[in-house]
N, C-alpha and C positions, 0 to 999 in steps of 0.2 A: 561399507557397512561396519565390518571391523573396527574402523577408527573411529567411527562416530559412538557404537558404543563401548569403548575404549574411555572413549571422552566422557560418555554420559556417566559410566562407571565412576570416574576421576571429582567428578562432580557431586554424585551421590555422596561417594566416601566425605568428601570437603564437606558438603553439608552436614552430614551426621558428627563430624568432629566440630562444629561449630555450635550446634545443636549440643553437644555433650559439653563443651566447654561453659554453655551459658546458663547448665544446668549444674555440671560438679563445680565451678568456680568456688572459691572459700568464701565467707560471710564476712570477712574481715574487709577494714576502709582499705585497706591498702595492701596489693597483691603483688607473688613476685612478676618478673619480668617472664619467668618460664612459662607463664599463661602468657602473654602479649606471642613469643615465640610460636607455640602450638599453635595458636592462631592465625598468624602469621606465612605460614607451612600449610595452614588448611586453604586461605586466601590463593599459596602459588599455586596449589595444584587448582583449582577455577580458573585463574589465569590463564594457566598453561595448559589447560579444555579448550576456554574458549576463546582464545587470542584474544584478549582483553587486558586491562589494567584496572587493578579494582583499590590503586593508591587513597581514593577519598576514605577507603575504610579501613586503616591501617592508624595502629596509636601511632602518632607523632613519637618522634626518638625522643625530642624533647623535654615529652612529660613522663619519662622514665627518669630518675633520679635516686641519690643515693639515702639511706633514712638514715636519721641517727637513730642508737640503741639506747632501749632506757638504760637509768643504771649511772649512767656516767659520772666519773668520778671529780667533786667539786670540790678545789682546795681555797683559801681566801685569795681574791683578787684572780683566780683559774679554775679554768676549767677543761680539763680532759673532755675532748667530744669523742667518744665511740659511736661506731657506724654499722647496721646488719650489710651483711654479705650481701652484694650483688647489686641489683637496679630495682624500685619498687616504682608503683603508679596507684591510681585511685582505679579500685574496681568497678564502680561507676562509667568510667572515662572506657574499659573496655567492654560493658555489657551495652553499652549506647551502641559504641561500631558493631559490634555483634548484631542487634537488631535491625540495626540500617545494613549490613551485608547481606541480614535473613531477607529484609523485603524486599529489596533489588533482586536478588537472586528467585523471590517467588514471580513477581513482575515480568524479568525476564525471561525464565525458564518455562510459563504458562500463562503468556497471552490473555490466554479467554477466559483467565481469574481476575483481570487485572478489574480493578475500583478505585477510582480517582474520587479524593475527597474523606468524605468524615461519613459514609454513607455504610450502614450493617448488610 
């Protein structure tokens, strides 16, 4: 009984930082990678509740990528490319999997909510 709600505990939390991440996330197109992370962290602890793999909802490494910085300095015939700090991705691309891990995880976690279809 301990371990299960141990588990259920691990769970709760993951969801509430999922829930908060799709809510504080920036308005900006393009977010850093420190949000994919958080996320990411919120996903292992579900996993490691519920002996599962929850890989389909996870951003691709992929589509993290480096951006260049405005600004960059342009001489004739060159051009200096400056780059921000770190790994960025489309905000969009993570509040999709955020959505799709919230309904899997509603699905899962309570049965006798579940509703197939397009039906209110």
């Amino acid at each position: 009984m301990e371990n299960y709600m141990a588990n259920e505990d691990e769970i709760m939390r993951a969801f509430a930082l999922i829930s908060s991440i799709k809510e504080n996330i920036t308005k900006d197109y393009q977010v850093s990678e420190d949000w994919v992370i958080e996320y990411h962290n919120a996903l292992d602890k579900v996993e490691k509740a519920l002996e599962i793999s929850l890989d389909d909802f996870r951003v691709p490494q992929e589509r993290l990528k480096r951006v260049e910085a405005a600004g960059g300095i342009v001489l004739p015939n060159k051009k200096e490319i400056r780059y921000r700090e770190g790994l960025w991705f489309e905000r969009s691309i993570l509040l999709q999997k955020v959505d799709a891990v919230m309904n899997y995880l509603q699905f899962l976690l309570r049965p006798e909510d579940r509703k197939i279809g397009f039906r209110e």
